[in-house]
C-alpha positions in Angstrom: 61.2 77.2 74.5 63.9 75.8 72.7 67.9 75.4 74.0 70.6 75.0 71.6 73.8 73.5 72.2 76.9 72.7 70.0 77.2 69.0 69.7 79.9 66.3 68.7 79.3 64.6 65.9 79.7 60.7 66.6 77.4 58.3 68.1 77.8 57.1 71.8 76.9 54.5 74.5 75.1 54.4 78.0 75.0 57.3 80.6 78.2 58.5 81.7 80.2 57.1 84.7 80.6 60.4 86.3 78.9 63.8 86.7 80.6 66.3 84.1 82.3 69.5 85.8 81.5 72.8 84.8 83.6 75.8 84.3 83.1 79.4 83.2 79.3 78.3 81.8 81.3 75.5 79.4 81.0 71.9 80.4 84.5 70.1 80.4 84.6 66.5 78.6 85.9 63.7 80.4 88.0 60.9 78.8 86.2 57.3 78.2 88.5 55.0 79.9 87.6 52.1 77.6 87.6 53.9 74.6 89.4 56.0 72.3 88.3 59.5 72.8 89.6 62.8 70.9 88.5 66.2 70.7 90.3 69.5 69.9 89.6 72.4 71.9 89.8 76.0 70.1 90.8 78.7 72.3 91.3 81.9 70.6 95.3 81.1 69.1 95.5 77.7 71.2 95.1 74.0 70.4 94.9 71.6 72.4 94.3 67.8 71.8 93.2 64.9 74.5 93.0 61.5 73.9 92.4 58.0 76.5 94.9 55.4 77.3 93.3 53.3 74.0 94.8 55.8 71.9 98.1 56.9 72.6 99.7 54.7 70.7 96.9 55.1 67.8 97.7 58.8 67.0 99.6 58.1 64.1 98.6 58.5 61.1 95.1 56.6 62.1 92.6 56.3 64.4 90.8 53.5 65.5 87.5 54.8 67.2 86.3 58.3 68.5 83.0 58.6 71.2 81.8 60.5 73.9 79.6 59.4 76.6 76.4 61.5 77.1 74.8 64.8 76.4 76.4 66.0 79.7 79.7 66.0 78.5 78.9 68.2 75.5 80.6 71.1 75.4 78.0 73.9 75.6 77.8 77.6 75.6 74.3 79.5 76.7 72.1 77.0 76.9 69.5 79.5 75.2 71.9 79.3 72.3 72.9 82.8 72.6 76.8 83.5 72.2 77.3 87.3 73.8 80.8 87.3 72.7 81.3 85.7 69.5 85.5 86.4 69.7 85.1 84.5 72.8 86.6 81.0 73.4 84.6 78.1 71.9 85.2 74.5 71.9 84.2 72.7 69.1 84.2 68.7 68.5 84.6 66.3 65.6 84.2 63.0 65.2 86.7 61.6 62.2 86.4 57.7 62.4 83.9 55.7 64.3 82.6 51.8 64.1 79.6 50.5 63.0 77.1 51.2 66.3 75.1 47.8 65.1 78.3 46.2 65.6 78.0 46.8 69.3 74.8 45.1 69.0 74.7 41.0 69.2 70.9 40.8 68.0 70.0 42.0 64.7 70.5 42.4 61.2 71.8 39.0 61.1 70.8 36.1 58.6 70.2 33.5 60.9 66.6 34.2 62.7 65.4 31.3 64.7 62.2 30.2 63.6 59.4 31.2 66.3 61.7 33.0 68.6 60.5 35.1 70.9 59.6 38.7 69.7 61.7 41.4 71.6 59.6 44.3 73.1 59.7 47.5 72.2 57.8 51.1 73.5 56.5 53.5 71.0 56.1 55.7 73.6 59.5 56.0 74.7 60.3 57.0 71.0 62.1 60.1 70.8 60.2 62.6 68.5 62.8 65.1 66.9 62.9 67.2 63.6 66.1 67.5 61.3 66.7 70.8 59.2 69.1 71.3 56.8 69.5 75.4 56.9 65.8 76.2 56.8 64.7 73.4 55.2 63.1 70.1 57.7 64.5 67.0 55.6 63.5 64.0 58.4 61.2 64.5 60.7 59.4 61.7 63.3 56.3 61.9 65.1 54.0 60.2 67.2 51.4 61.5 65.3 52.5 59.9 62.4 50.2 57.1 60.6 53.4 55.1 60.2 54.3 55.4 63.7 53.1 51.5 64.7 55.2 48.6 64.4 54.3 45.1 63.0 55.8 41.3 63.6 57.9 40.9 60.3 55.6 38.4 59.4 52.7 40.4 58.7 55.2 43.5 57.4 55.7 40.6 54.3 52.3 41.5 53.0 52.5 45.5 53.5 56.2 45.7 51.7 57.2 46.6 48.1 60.0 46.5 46.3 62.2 49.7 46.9 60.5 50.2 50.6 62.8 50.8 53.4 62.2 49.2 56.8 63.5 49.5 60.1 63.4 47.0 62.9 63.4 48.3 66.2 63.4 47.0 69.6 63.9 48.6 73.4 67.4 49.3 74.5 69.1 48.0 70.8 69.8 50.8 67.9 67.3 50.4 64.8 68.0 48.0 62.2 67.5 49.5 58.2 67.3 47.3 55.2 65.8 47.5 52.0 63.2 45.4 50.7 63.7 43.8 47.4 61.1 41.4 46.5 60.8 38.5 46.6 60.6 38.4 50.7 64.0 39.4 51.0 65.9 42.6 52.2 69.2 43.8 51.6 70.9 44.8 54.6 74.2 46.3 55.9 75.4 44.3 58.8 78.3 43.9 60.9 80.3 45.3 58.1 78.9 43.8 55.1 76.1 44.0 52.9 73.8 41.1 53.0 71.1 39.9 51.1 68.4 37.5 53.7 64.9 36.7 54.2 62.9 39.7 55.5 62.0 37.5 58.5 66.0 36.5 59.6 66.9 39.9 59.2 64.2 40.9 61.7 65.6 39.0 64.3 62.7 38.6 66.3 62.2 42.6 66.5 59.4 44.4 65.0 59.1 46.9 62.4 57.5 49.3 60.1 58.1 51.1 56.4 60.0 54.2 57.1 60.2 55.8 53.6 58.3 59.1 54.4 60.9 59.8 57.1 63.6 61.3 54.9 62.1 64.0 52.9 64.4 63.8 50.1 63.5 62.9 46.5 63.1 59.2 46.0 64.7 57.2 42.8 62.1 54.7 41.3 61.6 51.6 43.0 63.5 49.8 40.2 66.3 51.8 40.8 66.3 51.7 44.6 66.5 47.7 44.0 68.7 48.0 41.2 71.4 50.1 43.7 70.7 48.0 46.6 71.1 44.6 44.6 74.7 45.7 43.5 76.4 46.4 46.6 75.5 43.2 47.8 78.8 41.4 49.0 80.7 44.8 49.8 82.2 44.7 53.2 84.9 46.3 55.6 87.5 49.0 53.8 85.1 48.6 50.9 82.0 50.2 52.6 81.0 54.0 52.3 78.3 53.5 55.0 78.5 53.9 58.8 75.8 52.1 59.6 72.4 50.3 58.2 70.2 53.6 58.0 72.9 55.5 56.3 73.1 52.4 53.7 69.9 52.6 53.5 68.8 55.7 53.1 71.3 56.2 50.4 69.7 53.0 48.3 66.1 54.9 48.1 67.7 58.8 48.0 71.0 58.4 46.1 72.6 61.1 48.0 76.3 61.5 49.0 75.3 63.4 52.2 74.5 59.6 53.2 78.0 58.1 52.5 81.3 58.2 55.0 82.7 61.8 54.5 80.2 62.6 52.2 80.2 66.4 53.4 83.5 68.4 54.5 83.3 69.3 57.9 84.4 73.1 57.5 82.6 75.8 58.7 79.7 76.2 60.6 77.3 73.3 61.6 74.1 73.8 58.8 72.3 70.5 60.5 70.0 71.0 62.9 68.2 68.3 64.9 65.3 69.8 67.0 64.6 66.7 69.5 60.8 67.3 71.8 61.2 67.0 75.4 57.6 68.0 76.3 55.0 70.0 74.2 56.2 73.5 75.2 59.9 72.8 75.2 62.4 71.5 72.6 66.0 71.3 72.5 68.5 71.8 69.2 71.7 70.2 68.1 74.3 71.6 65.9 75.9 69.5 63.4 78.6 70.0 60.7 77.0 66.6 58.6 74.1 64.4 58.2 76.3 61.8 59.0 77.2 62.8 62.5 73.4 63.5 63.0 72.4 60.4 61.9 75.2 58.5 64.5 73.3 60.6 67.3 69.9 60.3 66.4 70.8 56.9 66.7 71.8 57.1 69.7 69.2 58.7 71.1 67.1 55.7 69.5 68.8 53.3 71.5 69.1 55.0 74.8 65.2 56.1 74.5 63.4 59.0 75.4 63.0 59.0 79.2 67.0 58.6 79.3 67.8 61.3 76.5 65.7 63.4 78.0 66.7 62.9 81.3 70.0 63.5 80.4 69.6 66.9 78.7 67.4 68.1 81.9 70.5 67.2 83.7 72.5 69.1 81.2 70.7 72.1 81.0 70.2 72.7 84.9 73.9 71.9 85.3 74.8 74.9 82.6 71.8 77.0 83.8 73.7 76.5 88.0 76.9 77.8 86.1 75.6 80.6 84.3 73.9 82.1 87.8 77.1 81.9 89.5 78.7 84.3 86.9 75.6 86.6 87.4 
C-alpha cells in the first residue's frame, strides 16, 4: 500500500517543536523560529507568502536560507494520493536557496583526521531503504539487500578503491559524507563550501564507508574522466560552487549530469521525481518532487534523521491526515 504526498523540496533538521494542525484534510506549516522559512500557498486566484522573524528583512532581492522542519508539516492532500477535485485548492512548496546541510555538521569531510581516533558508530539497519524514479524510469535505488550495503573502516576501503569510485562515509545521527576517489589514496571532496583534495583516511573522519557507484543508475564517464573532472574543480569554493552539497558534487564528477548542479532543472510544472521510501514490507510511502536536487536535499535528510525517526514521523503524518479526512466523512 503506498501513500503519496506532495513534498517541499529542501532539506531539514530534527523533529518539529510542535504538533502540526490540520485543516480541511491539508496540514498547515508552521514557521521555524530560528530559521528563515518561505513558502507560497496557491489558492485558486490567491497568493499568499509567509516568512519567520530571520527573514523579514531578507526578502529583498535575496534570500538567505529556506527549511522546514518535518514530514508533519508537509502540506498534504489524500494521503492515498488521490486528488477528487483537481480545480480544488492546492498548496505547493519550493525551496529556492538553501546552505550546505554538511555545513551544519562539525565532523566530517574535513582534512584534518586524527590519527587512531575513535571510529563513530553507525546502524545499517536503521538505513532508510527508498527508490527514486524519474517519470517511469528508477534512477537510484538502495537496499538492504544490496551486496554493497556493508560499511568498512577507511583503512581497509584503501585497498577496495579505484580511481573514479565514489564513496560515502556515513555515521548515526550525521548526514553522509561523498568524495571521489582519485588515486593515489586521496579523495576529492566538497566540504564546508569548498572543494578539497585529502587523504582518503582525513576525509573519513573517523566514520566508515563503502563504494556507492551502483546507486545512481545513470551512465558513468570513464574513470579517467571522472578523475579528470574531479581533479579540476579542486580549489572552487563559496559563489563559485554549482553544488549543494558533497553527493550532488559527487555524483556529478562520475555522471556528468546538470540535473546534479544548483538549478540544474526549472522548477515548472508538475513534480516528475518520485522517491518511494519502505516503511515495512507491505507498505511504502511516495514523495513528489519538481528536481533531483530537492530530492537529493531530503533523502539526505532522511539519512541523517534515520529510519525509526522518518518513519515514525510519516506514521504520525499519515494518521494525523487520515483523523482529518474521517471528520469530513
Amino acid at each position: 500500500m503506498a501513500s503519496r504526498v506532495r513534498s517541499p523540496h529542501g532539506h531539514a533538521r530534527g523533529p518539529p517543536s510542535s504538533p502540526p494542525a490540520c485543516r480541511g484534510g491539508k496540514l498547515l506549516r508552521t514557521v521555524a523560529r530560528e530559521r528563515l522559512c518561505v513558502f507560497v500557498v496557491c489558492c485558486g486566484r490567491r497568493q499568499a507568502q509567509q516568512v519567520g522573524p530571520a527573514g523579514r528583512s531578507a526578502m529583498g532581492n535575496q534570500v538567505e536560507k529556506l527549511t522546514h522542519l518535518s514530514y508533519a508539516e508537509v502540506p498534504t492532500a489524500d494521503p492515498n494520493g488521490a486528488d477528487p477535485d483537481e480545480d480544488a485548492p492546492r498548496i505547493g512548496v519550493s525551496y529556492i536557496f538553501s546552505t550546505d546541510d554538511e555545513e551544519l555538521e562539525d565532523g566530517g569531510g574535513g582534512t584534518g583526521g586524527e590519527p587512531g581516533q575513535e571510529e563513530l558508530q553507525y546502524n545499517r539497519h536503521d538505513e532508510l531503504e527508498c527508490a527514486v524514479y524519474y517519470r517511469d524510469e528508477c534512477v537510484y535505488e538502495r537496499s538492504g539487500r544490496s551486496a554493497d550495503a556493508g560499511t568498512r573502516s577507511a583503512e581497509n576501503l584503501l585497498s577496495r578503491c579505484r580511481p573514479g569510485d565514489l564513496v560515502e562515509f556515513v555515521a548515526a545521527g550525521q548526514y553522509p559524507h561523498w568524495v571521489v576517489y582519485v588515486g593515489e589514496l586521496q579523495v576529492v571532496h566538497l566540504h564546508r563550501a569548498e572543494v578539497k583534495r585529502a587523504f582518503l583516511t582525513d576525509a573519513s573522519q573517523g566514520r566508515r564507508g563503502r563504494i556507492v557507484n551502483e546507486l545512481y543508475r545513470f551512465r558513468a564517464q570513464s574513470p579517467e574522466a571522472v578523475v579528470q573532472l574531479a581533479l579540476a574543480q579542486v580549489g572552487l569554493k563559496e559563489r563559485a560552487l554549482s553544488w549543494r552539497n558533497s553527493e550532488c558534487f559527487a555524483a556529478w564528477c562520475r555522471f556528468a549530469r546538470r540535473e546534479f548542479k544548483i538549478g540544474g532543472e526549472i522548477r515548472i510544472g508538475k513534480q516528475p521525481y518520485r522517491m518511494k521510501v519502505l516503511l515495512s514490507e507491505k507498505r511504502s510511502h511516495v514523495l513528489e518532487f519538481q528536481s533531483l536536487e530537492d530530492l537529493i536535499m531530503e533523502k539526505r535528510r532522511n539519512d541523517q534523521l534515520g529510519r525509526a525517526a522518518v518513519v515514525q514521523e510519516l506514521e504520525n503524518h499519515l494518521n494525523c491526515a487520515e483523523e482529518t479526512r474521517g471528520d469530513r466523512e
